[in-house]
C-alpha positions as CSV (number, residue, x, y, z in Angstrom):
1,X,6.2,-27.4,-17.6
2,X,6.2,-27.9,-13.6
3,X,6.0,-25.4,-11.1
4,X,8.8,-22.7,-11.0
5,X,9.7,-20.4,-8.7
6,X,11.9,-16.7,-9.0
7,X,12.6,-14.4,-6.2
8,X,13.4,-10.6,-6.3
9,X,12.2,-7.3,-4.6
10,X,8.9,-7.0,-3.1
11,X,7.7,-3.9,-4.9
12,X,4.2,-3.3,-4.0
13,X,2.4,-6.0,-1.7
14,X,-0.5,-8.5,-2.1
15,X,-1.1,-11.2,-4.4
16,X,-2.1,-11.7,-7.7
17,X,-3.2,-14.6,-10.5
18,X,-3.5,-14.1,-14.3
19,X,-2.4,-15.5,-17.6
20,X,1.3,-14.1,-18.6
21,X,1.4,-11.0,-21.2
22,X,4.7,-11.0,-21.9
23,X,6.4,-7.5,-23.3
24,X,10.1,-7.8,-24.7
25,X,10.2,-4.1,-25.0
26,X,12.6,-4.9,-28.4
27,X,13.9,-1.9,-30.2
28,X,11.0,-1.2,-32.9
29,X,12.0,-1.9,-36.7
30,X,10.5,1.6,-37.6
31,X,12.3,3.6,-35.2
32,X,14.8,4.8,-37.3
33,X,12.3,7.4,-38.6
34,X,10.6,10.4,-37.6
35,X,10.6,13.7,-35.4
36,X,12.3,13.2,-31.9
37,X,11.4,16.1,-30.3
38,X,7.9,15.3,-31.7
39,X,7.7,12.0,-30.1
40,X,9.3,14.0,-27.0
41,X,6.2,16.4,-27.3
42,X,3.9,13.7,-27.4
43,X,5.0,12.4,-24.2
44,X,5.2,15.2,-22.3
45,X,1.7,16.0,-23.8
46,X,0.3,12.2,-22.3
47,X,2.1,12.7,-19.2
48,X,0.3,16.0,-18.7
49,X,-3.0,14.3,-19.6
50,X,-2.4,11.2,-17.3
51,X,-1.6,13.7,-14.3
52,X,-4.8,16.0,-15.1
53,X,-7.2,13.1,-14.9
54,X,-5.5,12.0,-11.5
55,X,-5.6,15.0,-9.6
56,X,-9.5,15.5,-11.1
57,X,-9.6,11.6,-9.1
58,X,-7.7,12.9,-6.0
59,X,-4.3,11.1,-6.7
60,X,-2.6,14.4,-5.8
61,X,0.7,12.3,-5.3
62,X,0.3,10.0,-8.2
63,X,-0.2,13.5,-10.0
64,X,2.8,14.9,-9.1
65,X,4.9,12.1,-10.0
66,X,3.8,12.0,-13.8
67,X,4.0,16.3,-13.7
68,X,7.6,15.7,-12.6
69,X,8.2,13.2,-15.5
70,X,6.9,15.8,-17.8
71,X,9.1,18.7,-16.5
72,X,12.2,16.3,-17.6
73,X,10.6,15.4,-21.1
74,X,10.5,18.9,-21.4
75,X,14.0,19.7,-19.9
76,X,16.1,22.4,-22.7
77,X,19.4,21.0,-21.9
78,X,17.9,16.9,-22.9
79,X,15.9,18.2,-25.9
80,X,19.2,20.3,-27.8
81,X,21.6,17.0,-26.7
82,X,18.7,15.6,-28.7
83,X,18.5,17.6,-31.4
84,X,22.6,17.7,-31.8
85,X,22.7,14.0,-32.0
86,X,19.8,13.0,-34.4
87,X,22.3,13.8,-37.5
88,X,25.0,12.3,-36.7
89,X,23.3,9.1,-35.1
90,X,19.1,9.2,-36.2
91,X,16.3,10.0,-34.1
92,X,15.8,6.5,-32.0
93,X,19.7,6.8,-31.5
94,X,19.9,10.6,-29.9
95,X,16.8,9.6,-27.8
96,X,17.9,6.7,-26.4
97,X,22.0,8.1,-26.0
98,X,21.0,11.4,-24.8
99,X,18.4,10.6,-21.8
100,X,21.0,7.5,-21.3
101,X,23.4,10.2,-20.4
102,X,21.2,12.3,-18.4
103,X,20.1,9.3,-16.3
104,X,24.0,8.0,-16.1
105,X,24.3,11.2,-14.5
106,X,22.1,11.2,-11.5
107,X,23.0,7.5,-11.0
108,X,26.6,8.4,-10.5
109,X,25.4,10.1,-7.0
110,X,25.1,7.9,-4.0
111,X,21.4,8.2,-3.8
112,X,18.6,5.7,-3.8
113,X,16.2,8.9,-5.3
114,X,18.1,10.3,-7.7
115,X,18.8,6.3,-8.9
116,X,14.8,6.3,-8.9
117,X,15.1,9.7,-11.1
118,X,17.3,7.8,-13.6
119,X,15.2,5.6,-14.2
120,X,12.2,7.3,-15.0
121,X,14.5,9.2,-17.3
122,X,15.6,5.8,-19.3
123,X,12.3,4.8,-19.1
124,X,10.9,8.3,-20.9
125,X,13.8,7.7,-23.6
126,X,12.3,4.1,-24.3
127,X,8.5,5.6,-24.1
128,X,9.7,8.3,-26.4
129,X,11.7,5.8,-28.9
130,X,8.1,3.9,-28.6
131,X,6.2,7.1,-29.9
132,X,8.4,7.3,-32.6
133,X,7.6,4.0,-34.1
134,X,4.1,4.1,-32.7
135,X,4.3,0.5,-30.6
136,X,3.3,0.6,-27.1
137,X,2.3,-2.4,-24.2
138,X,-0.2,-4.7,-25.4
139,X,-3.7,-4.5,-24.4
140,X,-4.6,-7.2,-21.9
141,X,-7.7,-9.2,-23.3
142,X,-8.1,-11.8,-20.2
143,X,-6.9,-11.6,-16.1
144,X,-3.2,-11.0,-16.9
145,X,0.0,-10.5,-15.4
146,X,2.4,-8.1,-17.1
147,X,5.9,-9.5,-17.5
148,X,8.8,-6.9,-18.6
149,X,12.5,-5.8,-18.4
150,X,11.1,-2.2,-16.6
151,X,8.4,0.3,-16.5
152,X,8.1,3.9,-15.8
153,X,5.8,5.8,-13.7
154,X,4.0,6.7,-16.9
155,X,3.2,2.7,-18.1
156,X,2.1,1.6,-14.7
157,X,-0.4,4.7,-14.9
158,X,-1.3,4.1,-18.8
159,X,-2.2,0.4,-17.0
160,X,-4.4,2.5,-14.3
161,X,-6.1,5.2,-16.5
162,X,-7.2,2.1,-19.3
163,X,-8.8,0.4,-16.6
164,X,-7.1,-2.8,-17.9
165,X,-6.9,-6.7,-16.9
166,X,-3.4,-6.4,-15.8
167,X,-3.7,-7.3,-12.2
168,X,-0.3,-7.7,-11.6
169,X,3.2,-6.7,-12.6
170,X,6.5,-8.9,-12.3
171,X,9.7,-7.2,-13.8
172,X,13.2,-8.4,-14.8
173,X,14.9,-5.4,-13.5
174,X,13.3,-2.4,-11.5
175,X,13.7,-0.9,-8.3
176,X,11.6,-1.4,-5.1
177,X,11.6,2.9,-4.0
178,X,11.4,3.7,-7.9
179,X,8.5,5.6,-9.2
180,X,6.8,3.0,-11.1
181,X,6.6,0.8,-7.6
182,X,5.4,3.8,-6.1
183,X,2.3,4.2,-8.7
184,X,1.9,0.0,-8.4
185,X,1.3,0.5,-4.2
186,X,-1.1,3.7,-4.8
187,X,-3.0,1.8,-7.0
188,X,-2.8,-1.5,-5.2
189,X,-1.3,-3.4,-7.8
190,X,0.9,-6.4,-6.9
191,X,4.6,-5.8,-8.1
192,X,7.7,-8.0,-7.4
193,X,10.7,-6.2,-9.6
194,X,14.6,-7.6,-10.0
195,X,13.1,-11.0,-10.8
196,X,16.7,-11.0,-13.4
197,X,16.2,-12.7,-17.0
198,X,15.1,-16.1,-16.4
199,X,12.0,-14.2,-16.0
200,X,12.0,-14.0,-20.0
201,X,11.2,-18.0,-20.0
202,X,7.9,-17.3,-19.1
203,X,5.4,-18.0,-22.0
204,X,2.6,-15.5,-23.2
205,X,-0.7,-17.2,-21.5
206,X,1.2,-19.5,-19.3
207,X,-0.7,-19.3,-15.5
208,X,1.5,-16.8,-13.1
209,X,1.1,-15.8,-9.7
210,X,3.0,-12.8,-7.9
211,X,3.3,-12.0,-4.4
212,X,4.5,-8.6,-4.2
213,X,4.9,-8.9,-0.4
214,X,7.6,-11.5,-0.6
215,X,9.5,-10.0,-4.3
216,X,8.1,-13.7,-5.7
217,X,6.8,-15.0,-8.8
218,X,5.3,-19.1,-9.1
219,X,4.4,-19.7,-12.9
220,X,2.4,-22.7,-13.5
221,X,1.6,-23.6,-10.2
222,X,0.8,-26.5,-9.1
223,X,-3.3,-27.2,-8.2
224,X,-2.8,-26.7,-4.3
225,X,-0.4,-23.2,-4.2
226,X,-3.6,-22.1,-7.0
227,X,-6.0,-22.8,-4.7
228,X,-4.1,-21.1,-1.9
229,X,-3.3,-18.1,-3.5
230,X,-6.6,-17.2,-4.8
231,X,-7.8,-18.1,-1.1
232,X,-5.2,-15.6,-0.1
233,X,-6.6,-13.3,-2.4
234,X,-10.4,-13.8,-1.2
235,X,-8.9,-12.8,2.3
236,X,-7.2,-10.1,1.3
237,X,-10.7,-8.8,0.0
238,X,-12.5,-9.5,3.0
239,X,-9.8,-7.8,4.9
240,X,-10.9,-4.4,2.8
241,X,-14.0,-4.9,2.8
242,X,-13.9,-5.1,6.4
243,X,-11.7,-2.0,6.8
244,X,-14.4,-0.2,5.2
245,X,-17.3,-1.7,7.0
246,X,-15.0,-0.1,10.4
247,X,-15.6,3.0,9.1
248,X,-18.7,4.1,11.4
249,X,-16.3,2.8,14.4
250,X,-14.6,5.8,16.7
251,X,-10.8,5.6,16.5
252,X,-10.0,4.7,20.1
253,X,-7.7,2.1,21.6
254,X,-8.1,-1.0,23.4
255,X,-8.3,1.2,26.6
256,X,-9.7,4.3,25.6
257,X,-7.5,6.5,24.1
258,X,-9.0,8.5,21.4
259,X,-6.8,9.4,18.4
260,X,-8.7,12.0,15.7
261,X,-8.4,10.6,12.1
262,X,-8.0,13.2,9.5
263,X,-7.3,13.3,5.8
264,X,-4.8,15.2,3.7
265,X,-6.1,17.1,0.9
266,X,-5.5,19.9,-2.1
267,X,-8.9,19.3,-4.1
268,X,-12.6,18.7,-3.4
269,X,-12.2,15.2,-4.6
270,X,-9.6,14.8,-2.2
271,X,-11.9,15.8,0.8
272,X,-15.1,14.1,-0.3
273,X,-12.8,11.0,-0.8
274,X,-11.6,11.2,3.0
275,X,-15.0,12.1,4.8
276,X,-16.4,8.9,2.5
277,X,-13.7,6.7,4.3
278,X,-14.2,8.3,7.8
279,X,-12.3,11.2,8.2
280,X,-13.6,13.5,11.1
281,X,-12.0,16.0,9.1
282,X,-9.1,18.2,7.0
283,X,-5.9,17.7,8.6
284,X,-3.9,19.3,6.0
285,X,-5.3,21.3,3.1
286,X,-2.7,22.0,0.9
287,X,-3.1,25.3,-1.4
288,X,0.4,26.0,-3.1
289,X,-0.5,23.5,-5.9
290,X,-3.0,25.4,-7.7
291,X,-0.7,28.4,-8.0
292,X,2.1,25.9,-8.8
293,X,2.0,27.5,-12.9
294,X,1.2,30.8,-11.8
295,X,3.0,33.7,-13.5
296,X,2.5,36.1,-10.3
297,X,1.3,35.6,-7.3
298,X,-2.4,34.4,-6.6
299,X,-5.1,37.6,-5.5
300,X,-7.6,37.4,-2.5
301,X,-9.8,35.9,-4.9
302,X,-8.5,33.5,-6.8
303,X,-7.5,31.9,-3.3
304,X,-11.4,32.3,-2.5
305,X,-12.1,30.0,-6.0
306,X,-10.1,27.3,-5.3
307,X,-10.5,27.2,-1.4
308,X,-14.4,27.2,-1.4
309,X,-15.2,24.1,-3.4
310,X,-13.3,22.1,-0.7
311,X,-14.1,23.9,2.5
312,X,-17.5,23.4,1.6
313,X,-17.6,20.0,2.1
314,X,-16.5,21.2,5.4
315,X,-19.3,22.2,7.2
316,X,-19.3,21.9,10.9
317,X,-15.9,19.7,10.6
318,X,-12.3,20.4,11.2
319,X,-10.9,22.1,8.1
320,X,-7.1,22.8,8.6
321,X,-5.8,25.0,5.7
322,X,-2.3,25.8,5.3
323,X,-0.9,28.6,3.7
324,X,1.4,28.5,0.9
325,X,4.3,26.6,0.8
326,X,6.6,28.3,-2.2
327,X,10.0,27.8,-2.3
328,X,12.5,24.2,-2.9
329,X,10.5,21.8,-5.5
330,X,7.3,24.0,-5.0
331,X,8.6,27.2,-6.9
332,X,6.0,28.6,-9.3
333,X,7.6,30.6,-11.9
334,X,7.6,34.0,-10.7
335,X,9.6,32.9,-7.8
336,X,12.4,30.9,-9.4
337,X,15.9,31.8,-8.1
338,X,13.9,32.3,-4.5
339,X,16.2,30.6,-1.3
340,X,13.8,30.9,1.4
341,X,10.7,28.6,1.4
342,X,7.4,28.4,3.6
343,X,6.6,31.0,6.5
344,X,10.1,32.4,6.2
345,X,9.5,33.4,2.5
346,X,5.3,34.8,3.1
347,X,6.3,36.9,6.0
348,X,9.0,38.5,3.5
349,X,5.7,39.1,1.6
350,X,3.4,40.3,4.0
351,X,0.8,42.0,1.7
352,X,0.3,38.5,-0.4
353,X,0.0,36.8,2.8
354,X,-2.4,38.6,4.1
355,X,-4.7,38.6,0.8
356,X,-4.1,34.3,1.4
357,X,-5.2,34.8,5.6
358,X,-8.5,37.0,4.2
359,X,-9.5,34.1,1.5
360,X,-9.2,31.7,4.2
361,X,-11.3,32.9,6.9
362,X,-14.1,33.7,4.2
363,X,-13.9,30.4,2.9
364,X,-14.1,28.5,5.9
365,X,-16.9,30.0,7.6
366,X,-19.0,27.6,9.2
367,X,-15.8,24.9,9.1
368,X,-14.3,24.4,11.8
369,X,-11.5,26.3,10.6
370,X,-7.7,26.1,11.6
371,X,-4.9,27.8,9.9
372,X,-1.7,26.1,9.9
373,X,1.9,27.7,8.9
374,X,4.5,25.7,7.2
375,X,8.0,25.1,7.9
376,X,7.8,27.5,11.4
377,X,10.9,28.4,13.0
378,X,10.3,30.7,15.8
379,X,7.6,31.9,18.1
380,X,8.4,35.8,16.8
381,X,6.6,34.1,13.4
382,X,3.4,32.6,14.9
383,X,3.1,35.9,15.9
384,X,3.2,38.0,13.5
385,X,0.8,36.0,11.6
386,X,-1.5,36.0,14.2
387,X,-1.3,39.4,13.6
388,X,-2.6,39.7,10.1
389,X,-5.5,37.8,11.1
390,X,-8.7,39.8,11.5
391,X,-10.5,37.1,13.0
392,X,-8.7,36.1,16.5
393,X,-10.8,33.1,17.2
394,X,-9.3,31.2,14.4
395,X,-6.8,28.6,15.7
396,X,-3.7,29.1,14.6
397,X,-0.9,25.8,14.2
398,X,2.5,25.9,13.7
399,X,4.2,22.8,11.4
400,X,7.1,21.6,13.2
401,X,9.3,20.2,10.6
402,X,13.4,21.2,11.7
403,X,15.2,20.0,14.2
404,X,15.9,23.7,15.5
405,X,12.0,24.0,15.5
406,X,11.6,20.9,17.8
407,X,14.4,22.3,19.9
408,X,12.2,25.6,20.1
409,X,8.7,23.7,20.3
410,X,8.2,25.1,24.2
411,X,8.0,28.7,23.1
412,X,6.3,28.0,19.6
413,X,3.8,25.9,21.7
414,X,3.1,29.2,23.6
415,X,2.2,30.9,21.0
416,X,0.6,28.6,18.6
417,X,-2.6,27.2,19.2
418,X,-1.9,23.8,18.3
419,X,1.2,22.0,16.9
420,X,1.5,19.8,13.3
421,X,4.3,17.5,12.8
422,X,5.3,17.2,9.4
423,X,7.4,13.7,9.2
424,X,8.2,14.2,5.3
425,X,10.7,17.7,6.4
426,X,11.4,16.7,9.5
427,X,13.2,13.1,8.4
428,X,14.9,15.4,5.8
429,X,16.5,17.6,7.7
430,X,17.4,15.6,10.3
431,X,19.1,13.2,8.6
432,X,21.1,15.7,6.2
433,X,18.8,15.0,3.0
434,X,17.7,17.2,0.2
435,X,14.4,18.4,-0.1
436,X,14.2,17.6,-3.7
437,X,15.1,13.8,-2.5
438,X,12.5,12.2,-0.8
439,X,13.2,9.8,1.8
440,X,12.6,6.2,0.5
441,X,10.0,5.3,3.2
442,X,8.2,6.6,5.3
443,X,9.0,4.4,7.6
444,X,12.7,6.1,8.0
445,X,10.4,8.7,10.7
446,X,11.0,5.3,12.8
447,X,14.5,6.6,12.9
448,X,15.3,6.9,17.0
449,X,17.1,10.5,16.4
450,X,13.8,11.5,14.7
451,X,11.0,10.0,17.2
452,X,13.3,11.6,19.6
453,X,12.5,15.1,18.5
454,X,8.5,14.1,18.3
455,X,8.9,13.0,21.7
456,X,10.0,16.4,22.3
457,X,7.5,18.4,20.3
458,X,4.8,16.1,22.4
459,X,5.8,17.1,25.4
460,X,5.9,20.5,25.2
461,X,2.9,21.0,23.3
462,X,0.9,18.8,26.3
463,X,2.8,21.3,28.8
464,X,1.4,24.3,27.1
465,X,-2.3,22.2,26.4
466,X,-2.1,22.1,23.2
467,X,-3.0,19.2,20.6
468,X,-0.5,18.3,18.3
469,X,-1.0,16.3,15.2
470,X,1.1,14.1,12.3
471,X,0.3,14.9,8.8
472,X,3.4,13.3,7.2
473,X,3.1,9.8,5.0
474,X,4.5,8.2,8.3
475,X,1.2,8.1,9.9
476,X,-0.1,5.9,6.9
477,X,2.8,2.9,8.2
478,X,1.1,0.8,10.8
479,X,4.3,0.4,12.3
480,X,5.4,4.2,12.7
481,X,1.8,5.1,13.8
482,X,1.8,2.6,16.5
483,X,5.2,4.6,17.6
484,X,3.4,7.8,17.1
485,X,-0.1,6.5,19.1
486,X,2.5,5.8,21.7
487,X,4.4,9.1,22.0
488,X,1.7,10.6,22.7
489,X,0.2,12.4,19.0
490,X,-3.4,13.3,19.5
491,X,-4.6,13.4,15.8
492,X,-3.0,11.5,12.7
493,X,-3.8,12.9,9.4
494,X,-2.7,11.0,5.9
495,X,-3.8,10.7,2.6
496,X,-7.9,9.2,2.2
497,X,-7.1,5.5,0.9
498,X,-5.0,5.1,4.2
499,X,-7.8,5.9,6.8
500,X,-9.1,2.4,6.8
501,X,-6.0,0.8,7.8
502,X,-5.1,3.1,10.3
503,X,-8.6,3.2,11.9
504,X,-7.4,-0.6,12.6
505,X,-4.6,0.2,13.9
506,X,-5.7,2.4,16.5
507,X,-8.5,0.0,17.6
508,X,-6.0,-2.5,17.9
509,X,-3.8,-1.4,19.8
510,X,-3.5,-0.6,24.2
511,X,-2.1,3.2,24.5
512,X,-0.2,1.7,27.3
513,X,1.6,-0.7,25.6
514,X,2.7,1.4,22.7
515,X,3.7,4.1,24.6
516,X,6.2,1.4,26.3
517,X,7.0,0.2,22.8
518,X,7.7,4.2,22.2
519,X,10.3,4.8,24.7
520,X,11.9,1.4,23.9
521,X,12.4,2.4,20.4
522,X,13.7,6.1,21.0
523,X,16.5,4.5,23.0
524,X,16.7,2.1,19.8
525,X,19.8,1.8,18.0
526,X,17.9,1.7,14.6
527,X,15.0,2.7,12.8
528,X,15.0,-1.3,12.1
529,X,14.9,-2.0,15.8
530,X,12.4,0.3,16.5
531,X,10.1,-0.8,13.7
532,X,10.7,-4.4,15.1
533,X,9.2,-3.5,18.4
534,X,6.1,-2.0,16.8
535,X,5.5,-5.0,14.6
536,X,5.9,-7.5,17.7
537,X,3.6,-5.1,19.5
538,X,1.1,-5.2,16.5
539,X,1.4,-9.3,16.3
540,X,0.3,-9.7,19.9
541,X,-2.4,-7.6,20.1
542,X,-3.4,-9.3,16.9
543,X,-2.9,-12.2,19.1
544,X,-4.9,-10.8,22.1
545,X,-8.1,-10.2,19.6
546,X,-8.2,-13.7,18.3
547,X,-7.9,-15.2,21.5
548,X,-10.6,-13.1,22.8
549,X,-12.5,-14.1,19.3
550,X,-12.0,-17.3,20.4
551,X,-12.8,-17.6,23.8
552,X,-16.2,-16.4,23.2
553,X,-16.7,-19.2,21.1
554,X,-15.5,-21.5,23.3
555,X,-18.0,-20.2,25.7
556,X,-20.5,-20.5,23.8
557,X,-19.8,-23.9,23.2
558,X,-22.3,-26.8,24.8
C-alpha cells in the first residue's frame, strides 16, 4: 500500500518509528466466567504494585495517578452495583455496565478532568473484564508502535514497568489531558490519540511513524519522510543529550540574571535524581505523602525516618521542607470529614505541628535548611509558626497559593523570610476550580488574571528583600517560565526530568526582554496571547544564538 496519512490530537510529543502491533481490544470469548470482584481485586492489587515500584523510581506523580485508579477499583458504591448486577446480567456484563455508569456520570459534568476521570474508570472496567478472561496487550517482540481504540493510565504504565519495544502509541479514540497521555509525556513516549477508526486499517507489522507533536500518524512511509523522521529522531537525541551535557553550566541569562534551579521532591530517589540533573537544591520537599495511609497522626519520630534519608543527600545545599499538607485530596484517614487544609488545619493542631517543626530541624542539620508553610493566608500565621520553632535561624517561607494571599503578600512578606508561589493552587482558586480537578496544563498559570497576582507577590517580596520562588508544574513549560524569568521569580523549582530543559531556557533567554514580554502578557487578553509572546520571544533568541553560531563561523572562514 502507499503512504497514508491520519491526523488527531497531539498527546505526548516527539516522534517515533516501529512496526504496527495492532490491539482490537475485542470482548474475550471467556469472559462470561469467573469472580468480578476477583478480577476487581486483582487490579487494584497491580495498580498498587505499578505505583509502589514508581515512587521507589521517583515518579511521585506517575504514582499518584495509578494510587488514584486503585482508590476507584476499590470504590464500595462500584463494587455492590457489581455485585447486584452479575446475576441478573454475568460477571463481564456488571463490570463493563456498572463502571459504564459510574464514568457516564462524571462525564455528564462540564469538565475536561472529571471527562479524564471517566475514562480511566471505562478503561479499569475493560482492564478488569481483561483479568477475568486472563487476555491482556500483546508483548512487543520488535521496535513497535502500539495501535488501539484506548488505554488507561494503568496500560501505558504496564508498557513502562515491562521495559517493552513499544516506542510509540497511536489511538483511535483518547483524550489529549487524559491520564494515560499524562503517563505517555512522563515517560517520553510519543502519543497522538483521536486518530478515529480508519486507524483500524492499519496491519500488524506494517511500518508506522507517529508524531505526537502534530496528533499525526504516516503508515508505510514513503523512503524520504523515513529517512527524515528517523533523522528527526537522531536530533531529538542529540538535543537531550545536550541538555544533559549543560548540566555543569550556571543558570543565568543572556545578560546575567541568575535564576536558582531547584527540584521538587518527597523521596530520596527523588532528590538524588534532581542533584544528578543539576539541581542546586530542594525547592519543595513534600512530606504529607508518607503519612497519606496513616491511621493517626505521624510522631516526632516517624517524621525523623522518612525526612533523614532525603535531607541527607542535602548536605551543605538548599533543603526546603514543607510541612504537612492534610486536607482536600490529601486526607489520610484519620482526618476524613476534615474542611480546612494546610497551615489553617496544623495550627488548629499545634502540638502535632510542633512534633513535625522538631523532626525537621534535626533532620536538616547541616542542609541548608528552609521550612516552608502551605496554603498561608495571613501574616498572624507565619507568626505563630515561627513561634514553635526552637531554632530562630531557620528561614521560614510562606506558599502563596490564593488570591486573598497575593492580595496580602506585603504583610506576609514582612514576616516570612522568603515567599513560594505555588502555580498548581493558585490557577485553581483563581479561576473558580476544584481542588480535586486539576487544571489541564500547566500552561493555564499563563492566564493574565493569574500572572497578574505573581506580578504582585514579586513585588512585594522584592520591597520587603525577600526571594521568592515557583514550585508549581508551570515552571517546567518553557513558555510560562520565560513569563515567570521575566516577572521577576528568583528561583524555579519543578520536578528532576525537567531541569534540563529549563536550564536552557534560562541561558537562552535576555532578562530584559522577558520581562517586556511579561508586562505585555499581563495586560494580555488570554492565556493564548500571552503564551504567544513567550514563544515568539523564545524563537528569536533561538534565532539570536544561531546567528551568533554562525557568524563565528563565518569569521573563521578564509
Amino acid at each position: 500500500m502507499s503512504e497514508r496519512e491520519l491526523r488527531g490530537l497531539a498527546a505526548s510529543g516527539g516522534v517515533a518509528i516501529g512496526r504496527a502491533l495492532v490491539w482490537h481490544d475485542e470482548e474475550p470469548a471467556t469472559a462470561g466466567t469467573g469472580d468480578p470482584l476477583v478480577a476487581l481485586d486483582a487490579v487494584a492489587a497491580d495498580l498498587a504494585r505499578g505505583a509502589e515500584r514508581f515512587r521507589a523510581a521517583g515518579l511521585e506523580d506517575e504514582a499518584e495517578i495509578l494510587e488514584a485508579n486503585r482508590l476507584m477499583v476499590e470504590d464500595p458504591a462500584l463494587r455492590l452495583e457489581v455485585e447486584r448486577l452479575v446475576a441478573e446480567i454475568g460477571p463481564a456484563g456488571a463490570l463493563r455496565q456498572a463502571t459504564e455508569r459510574h464514568a457516564d456520570l462524571l462525564a455528564a459534568i462540564p469538565d475536561p478532568m472529571l471527562a479524564a476521570r471517566a475514562t480511566d474508570i471505562r478503561q479499569l472496567g475493560v482492564r478488569a473484564v481483561r483479568t477475568l478472561a486472563g487476555a491482556a496487550i500483546p508483548p512487543a517482540t520488535e521496535a513497535s508502535i502500539l495501535v488501539a481504540r484506548d488505554l488507561g493510565p494503568a496500560d501505558v504504565a504496564d508498557l513502562r514497568l515491562e521495559e517493552g519495544l513499544v516506542l510509540g502509541i497511536a489511538l483511535a479514540e483518547g483524550a489529549a489531558t487524559s491520564h494515560a497521555a499524562i503517563m505517555a509525556r512522563a515517560f517520553g513516549v510519543p502519543m497522538a490519540v483521536g486518530l478515529g477508526e480508519d486507524l483500524f486499517a492499519v496491519r500488524a507489522g506494517e511500518t508506522v511513524i507517529v508524531e505526537g507533536d502534530d496528533g499525526a500518524v504516516v503508515v508505510d512511509p514513503t523512503t524520504s519522510n523515513l529517512l527524515f523522521a528517523e533523522g528527526e529522531v537522531r536530533r531529538r537525541r542529540q538535543v537531550r543529550e545536550a541538555r544533559v551535557a549543560a548540566r555543569g553550566l550556571p543558570a543565568v541569562t543572556r545578560d546575567g540574571r541568575i535564576v536558582s534551579l531547584l527540584c521538587n521532591a518527597s523521596t530520596a530517589v527523588e532528590v538524588t535524581s534532581g542533584l544528578e540533573a543539576g539541581a542546586e537544591g530542594v525547592g519543595l520537599l513534600r512530606t504529607e505523602l508518607a503519612f497519606l495511609e496513616a491511621s493517626a497522626w505521624p510522631t516526632e519520630d516517624e517524621h525523623f525516618a522518612v525526612l533523614a534519608p532525603a535531607l541527607a543527600r542535602l548536605r551543605g545545599l538548599v533543603a526546603t521542607v514543607r510541612t504537612l499538607d492534610f486536607g482536600a485530596d490529601k486526607t489520610p484517614p484519620f482526618l476524613v470529614g476534615i474542611k480546612n487544609r494546610g497551615l489553617t488545619l496544623m495550627l488548629s493542631h499545634p502540638a502535632e505541628l510542633e512534633q513535625q517543626l522538631r523532626a525537621i530541624v534535626r533532620a536538616g542539620k547541616g542542609t541548608q535548611l528552609r521550612i516552608l508553610l502551605p496554603l498561608v493566608e495571613s501574616a498572624e500565621q507565619v507568626r505563630a509558626v515561627r513561634a514553635l520553632v526552637a531554632d530562630r535561624t531557620v528561614p521560614i517561607g510562606a506558599m502563596i497559593e490564593t488570591p486573598a494571599a497575593a492580595r496580602s503578600a506585603p504583610e506576609i512578606a514582612a514576616a516570612a523570610d522568603f515567599l513560594s508561589i505555588g502555580t498548581n493552587d493558585l490557577v485553581q482558586f483563581t479561576l473558580g476550580l476544584d481542588r480535586e480537578r486539576p487544571v489541564a496544563s500547566a500552561t493555564t498559570a499563563a492566564e493574565p488574571i493569574v500572572l497578574g497576582l505573581i506580578a504582585r507577590v514579586v513585588e512585594a517580596a522584592h520591597a520587603a528583600r525577600k526571594t521568592v520562588e515557583v514550585c508549581g508544574e508551570a515552571a517546567s513549560e518553557a513558555e510560562v517560565a520565560t513569563l515567570l524569568i521575566g516577572l521577576g521569580v528568583d528561583e524555579l523549582s519543578v520536578a528532576p526530568a525537567m531541569l534540563d530543559e529549563l536550564r536552557e531556557t534560562v541561558r537562552r533567554l535576555s532578562f530584559a526582554d522577558a520581562a517586556d514580554a511579561a508586562r505585555e502578557a499581563v495586560a494580555a487578553s488570554s492565556a493564548r496571547e500571552a503564551l504567544a509572546l513567550a514563544a515568539g520571544l523564545l524563537s528569536a533568541e533561538l534565532g539570536h544564538e544561531t546567528g551568533q553560531v554562525l557568524g563565528s563561523l563565518g569569521g573563521a572562514v578564509t
